[in-house]
C-alpha positions as CSV (number, residue, x, y, z in Angstrom):
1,X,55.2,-36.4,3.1
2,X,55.7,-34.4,6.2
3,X,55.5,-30.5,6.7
4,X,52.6,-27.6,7.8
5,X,51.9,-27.3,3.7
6,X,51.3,-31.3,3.2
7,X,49.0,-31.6,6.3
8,X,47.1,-28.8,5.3
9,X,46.6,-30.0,2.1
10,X,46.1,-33.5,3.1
11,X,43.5,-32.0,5.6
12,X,41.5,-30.0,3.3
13,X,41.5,-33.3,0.7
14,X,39.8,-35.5,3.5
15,X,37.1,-33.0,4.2
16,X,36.5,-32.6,0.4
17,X,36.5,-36.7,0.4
18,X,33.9,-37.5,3.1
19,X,31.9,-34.2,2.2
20,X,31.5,-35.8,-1.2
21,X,30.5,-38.9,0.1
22,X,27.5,-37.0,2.2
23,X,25.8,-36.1,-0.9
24,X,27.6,-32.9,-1.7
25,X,28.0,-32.3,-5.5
26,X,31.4,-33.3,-7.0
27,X,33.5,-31.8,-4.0
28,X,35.3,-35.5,-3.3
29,X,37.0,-34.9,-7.2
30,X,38.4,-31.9,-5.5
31,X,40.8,-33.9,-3.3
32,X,43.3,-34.9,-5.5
33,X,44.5,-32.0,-7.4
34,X,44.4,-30.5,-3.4
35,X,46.4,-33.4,-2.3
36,X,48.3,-33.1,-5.5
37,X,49.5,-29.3,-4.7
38,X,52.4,-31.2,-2.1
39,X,52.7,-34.2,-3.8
40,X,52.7,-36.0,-6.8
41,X,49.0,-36.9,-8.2
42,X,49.8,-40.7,-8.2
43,X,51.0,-40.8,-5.0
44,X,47.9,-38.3,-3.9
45,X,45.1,-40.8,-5.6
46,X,47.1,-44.2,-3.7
47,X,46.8,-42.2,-0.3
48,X,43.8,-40.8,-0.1
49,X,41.7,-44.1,-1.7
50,X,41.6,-46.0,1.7
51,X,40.0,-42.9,3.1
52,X,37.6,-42.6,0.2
53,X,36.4,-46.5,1.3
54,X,36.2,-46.2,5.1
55,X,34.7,-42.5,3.8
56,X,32.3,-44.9,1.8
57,X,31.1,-46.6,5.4
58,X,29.7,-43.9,6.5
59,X,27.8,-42.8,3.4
60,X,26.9,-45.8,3.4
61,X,24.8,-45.5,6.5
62,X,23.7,-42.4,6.0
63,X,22.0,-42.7,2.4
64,X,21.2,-47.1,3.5
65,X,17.2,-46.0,2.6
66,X,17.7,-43.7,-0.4
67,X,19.2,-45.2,-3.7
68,X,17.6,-46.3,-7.1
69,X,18.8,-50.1,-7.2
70,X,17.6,-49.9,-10.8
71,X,20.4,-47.5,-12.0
72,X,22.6,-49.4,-9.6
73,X,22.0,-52.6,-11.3
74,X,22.9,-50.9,-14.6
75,X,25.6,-48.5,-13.8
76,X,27.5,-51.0,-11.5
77,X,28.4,-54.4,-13.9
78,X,29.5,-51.6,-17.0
79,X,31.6,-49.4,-13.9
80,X,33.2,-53.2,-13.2
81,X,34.4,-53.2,-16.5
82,X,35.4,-50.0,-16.8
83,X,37.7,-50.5,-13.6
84,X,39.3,-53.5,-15.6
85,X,39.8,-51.5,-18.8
86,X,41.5,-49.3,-17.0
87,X,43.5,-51.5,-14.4
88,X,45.0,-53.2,-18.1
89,X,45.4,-50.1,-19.5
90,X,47.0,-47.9,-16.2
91,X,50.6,-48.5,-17.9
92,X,49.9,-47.4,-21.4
93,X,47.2,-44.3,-21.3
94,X,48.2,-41.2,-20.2
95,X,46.0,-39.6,-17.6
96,X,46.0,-36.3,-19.0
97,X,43.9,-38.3,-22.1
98,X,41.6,-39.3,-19.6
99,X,41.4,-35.9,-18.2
100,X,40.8,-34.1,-21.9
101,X,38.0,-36.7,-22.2
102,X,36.5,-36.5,-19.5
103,X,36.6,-32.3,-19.6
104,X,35.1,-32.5,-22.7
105,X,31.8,-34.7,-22.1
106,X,31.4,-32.9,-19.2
107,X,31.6,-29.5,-20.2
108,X,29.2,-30.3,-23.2
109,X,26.5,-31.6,-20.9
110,X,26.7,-29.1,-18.0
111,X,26.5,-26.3,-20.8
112,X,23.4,-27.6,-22.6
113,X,21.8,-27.5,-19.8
114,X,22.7,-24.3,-18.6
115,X,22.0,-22.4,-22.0
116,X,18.4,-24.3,-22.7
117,X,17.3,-25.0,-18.9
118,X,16.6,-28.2,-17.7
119,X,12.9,-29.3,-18.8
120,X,10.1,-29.6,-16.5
121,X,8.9,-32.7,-18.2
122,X,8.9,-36.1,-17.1
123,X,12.1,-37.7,-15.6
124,X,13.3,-40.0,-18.3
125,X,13.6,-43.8,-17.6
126,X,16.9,-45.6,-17.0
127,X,17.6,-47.6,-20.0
128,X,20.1,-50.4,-20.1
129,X,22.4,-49.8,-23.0
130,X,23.5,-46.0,-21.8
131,X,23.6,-46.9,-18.4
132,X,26.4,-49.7,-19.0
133,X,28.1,-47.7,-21.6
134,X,28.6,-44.6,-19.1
135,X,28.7,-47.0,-15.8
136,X,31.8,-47.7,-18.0
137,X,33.0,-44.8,-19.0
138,X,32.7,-43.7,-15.1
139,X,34.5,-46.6,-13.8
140,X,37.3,-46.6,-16.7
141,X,38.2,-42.9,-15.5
142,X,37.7,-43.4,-11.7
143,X,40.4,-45.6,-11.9
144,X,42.7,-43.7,-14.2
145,X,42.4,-40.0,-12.3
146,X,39.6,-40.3,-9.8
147,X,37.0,-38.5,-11.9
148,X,34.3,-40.5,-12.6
149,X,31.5,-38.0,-11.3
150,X,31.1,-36.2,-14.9
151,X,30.1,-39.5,-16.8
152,X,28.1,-40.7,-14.3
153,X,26.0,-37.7,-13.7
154,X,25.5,-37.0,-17.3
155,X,23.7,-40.5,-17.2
156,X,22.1,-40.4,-13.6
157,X,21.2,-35.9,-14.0
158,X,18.0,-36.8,-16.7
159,X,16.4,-39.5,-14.6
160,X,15.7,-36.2,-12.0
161,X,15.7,-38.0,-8.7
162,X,15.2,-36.5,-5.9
163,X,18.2,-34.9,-4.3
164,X,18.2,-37.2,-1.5
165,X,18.2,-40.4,-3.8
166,X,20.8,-39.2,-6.3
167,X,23.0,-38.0,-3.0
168,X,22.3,-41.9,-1.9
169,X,22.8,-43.8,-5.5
170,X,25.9,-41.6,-5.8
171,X,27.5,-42.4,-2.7
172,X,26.3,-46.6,-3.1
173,X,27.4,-46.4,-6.4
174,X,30.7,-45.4,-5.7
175,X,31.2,-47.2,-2.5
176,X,31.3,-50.0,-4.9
177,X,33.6,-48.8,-7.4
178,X,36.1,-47.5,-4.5
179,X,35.9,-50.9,-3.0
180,X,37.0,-52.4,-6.7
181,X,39.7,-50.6,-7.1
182,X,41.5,-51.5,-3.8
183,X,43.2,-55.1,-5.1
184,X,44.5,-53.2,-8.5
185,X,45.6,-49.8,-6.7
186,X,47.6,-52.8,-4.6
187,X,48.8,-54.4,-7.6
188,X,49.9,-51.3,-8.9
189,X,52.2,-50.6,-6.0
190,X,49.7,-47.3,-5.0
191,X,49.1,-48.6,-1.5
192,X,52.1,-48.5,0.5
193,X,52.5,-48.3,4.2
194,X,53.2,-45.1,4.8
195,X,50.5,-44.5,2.9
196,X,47.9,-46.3,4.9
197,X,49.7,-45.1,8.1
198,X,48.9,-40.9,6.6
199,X,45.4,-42.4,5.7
200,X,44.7,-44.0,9.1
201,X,45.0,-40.5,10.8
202,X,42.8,-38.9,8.0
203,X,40.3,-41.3,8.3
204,X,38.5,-39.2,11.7
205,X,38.7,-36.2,9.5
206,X,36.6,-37.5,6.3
207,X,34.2,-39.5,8.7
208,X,32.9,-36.0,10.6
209,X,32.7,-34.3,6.7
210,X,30.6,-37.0,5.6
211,X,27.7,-35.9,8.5
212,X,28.5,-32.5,7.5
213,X,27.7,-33.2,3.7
214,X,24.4,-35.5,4.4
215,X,23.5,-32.1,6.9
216,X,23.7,-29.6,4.0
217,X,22.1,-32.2,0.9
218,X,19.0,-31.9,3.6
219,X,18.9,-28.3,4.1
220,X,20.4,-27.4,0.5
221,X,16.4,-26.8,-1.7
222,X,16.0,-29.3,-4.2
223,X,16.5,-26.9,-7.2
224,X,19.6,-25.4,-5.6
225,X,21.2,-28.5,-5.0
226,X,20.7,-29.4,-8.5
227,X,21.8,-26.3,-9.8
228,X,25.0,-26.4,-7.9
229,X,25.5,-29.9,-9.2
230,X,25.7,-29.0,-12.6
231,X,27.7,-26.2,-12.2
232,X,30.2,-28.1,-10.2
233,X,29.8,-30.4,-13.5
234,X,31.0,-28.0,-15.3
235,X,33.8,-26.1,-13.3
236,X,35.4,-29.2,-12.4
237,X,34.8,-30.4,-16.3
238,X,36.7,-27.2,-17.3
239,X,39.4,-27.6,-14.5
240,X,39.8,-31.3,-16.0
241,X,40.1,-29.9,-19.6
242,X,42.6,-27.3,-18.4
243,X,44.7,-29.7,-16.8
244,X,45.2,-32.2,-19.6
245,X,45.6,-29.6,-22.6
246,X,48.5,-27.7,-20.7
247,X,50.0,-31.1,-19.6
């Protein structure tokens, strides 16, 4: 892990990690497959997850006002099972399964509501029973490939937020699953010291992305923002479905 093509790549990942974490659509699911360009994905998802929680700290702060602790309190207990699901199963299902799943449901949602418009009705309320069953879903493939963003949003996208409070309940949300997944990544053998040691010098990086991303969710207009949401949705959905069919 040395080299003018890793650092760049390693580089580019952490800004796409704490730009993500300041509230900018789906960009933090980019860091992987960047990472992933100079070295193997497993390897790129054990280095770059202690950036993605001190990356966490930060959004932390920033969005400490602006969350919906009622989707919280639903997404987060089904996410904790997904992450166990999917700490049990990390030896037996292939990621690229994950990645064809995941591709799909995402590319479903973000179409349908690109071909009939999102509805200028009410926002629909948070219900229990969906919210655990994709909190799941979400946690389940965060721990298996670090893409848990499509599930999530096509349970969080209905309840129409504002952009500042889905930028904030995104960022809590997975704060919490990141910070879950540290004692199984360990267990796994994914957190190595050179690792952490790479990590440690990215950390600076992610940290001044993460002001950058909470800069741009404010001046973004609400209706762009969540127009470039979905269609991140569904170009990283299709990137996802790509990836797992040719694999």
């Amino acid at each position: 892990m040395d080299g003018i093509g890793f650092w760049m790549a390693a580089v580019a990942a952490a800004v796409c990690v704490g730009a993500g974490k300041g509230g900018i659509p789906i960009v933090g699911m980019l860091s992987v497959p960047i990472l992933a360009l100079s070295i193997s994905p497993v390897t790129a998802a054990g280095l770059l997850l202690p950036v993605y929680v001190v990356s966490d700290m930060f959004g932390l702060w920033a969005y400490r006002k602006a969350f919906d602790a009622r989707v919280l309190a639903i997404l987060l207990p089904g996410a904790m099972v997904g992450i166990g699901l999917g700490w049990a199963a990390a030896s037996t299902v292939p990621e690229n399964w994950v990645r064809v799943l995941v591709g799909l449901i995402g590319v479903s949602f973000a179409a349908n509501l690109i071909l009939r418009g999102q509805k200028d009705g009410p926002p629909k309320r948070a219900e229990v029973a969906p919210g655990l069953f994709w909190g799941a879903v979400a946690g389940f493939t965060s721990f298996v490939s670090h893409s848990g963003g499509p599930p999530y949003q096509v349970y969080t996208l209905p309840l129409k937020m504002t952009k500042t409070v889905f930028a904030g309940t995104s960022t809590i949300a997975f704060a919490v699953i990141n910070a879950a997944k540290l004692l199984p990544y360990w267990h796994l053998g994914q957190l190595t010291a050179d690792n952490l040691h790479i990590a440690l010098m990215l950390m600076p990086v992610a940290a001044a992305a993460v002001f950058a991303g909470v800069w741009l969710v404010k001046v973004l207009p609400e209706k762009l923002f969540f127009r470039l949401v979905i269609w991140a949705l569904l170009i990283l959905s299709v990137q996802l479905l790509w990836t797992g069919l040719r694999a």
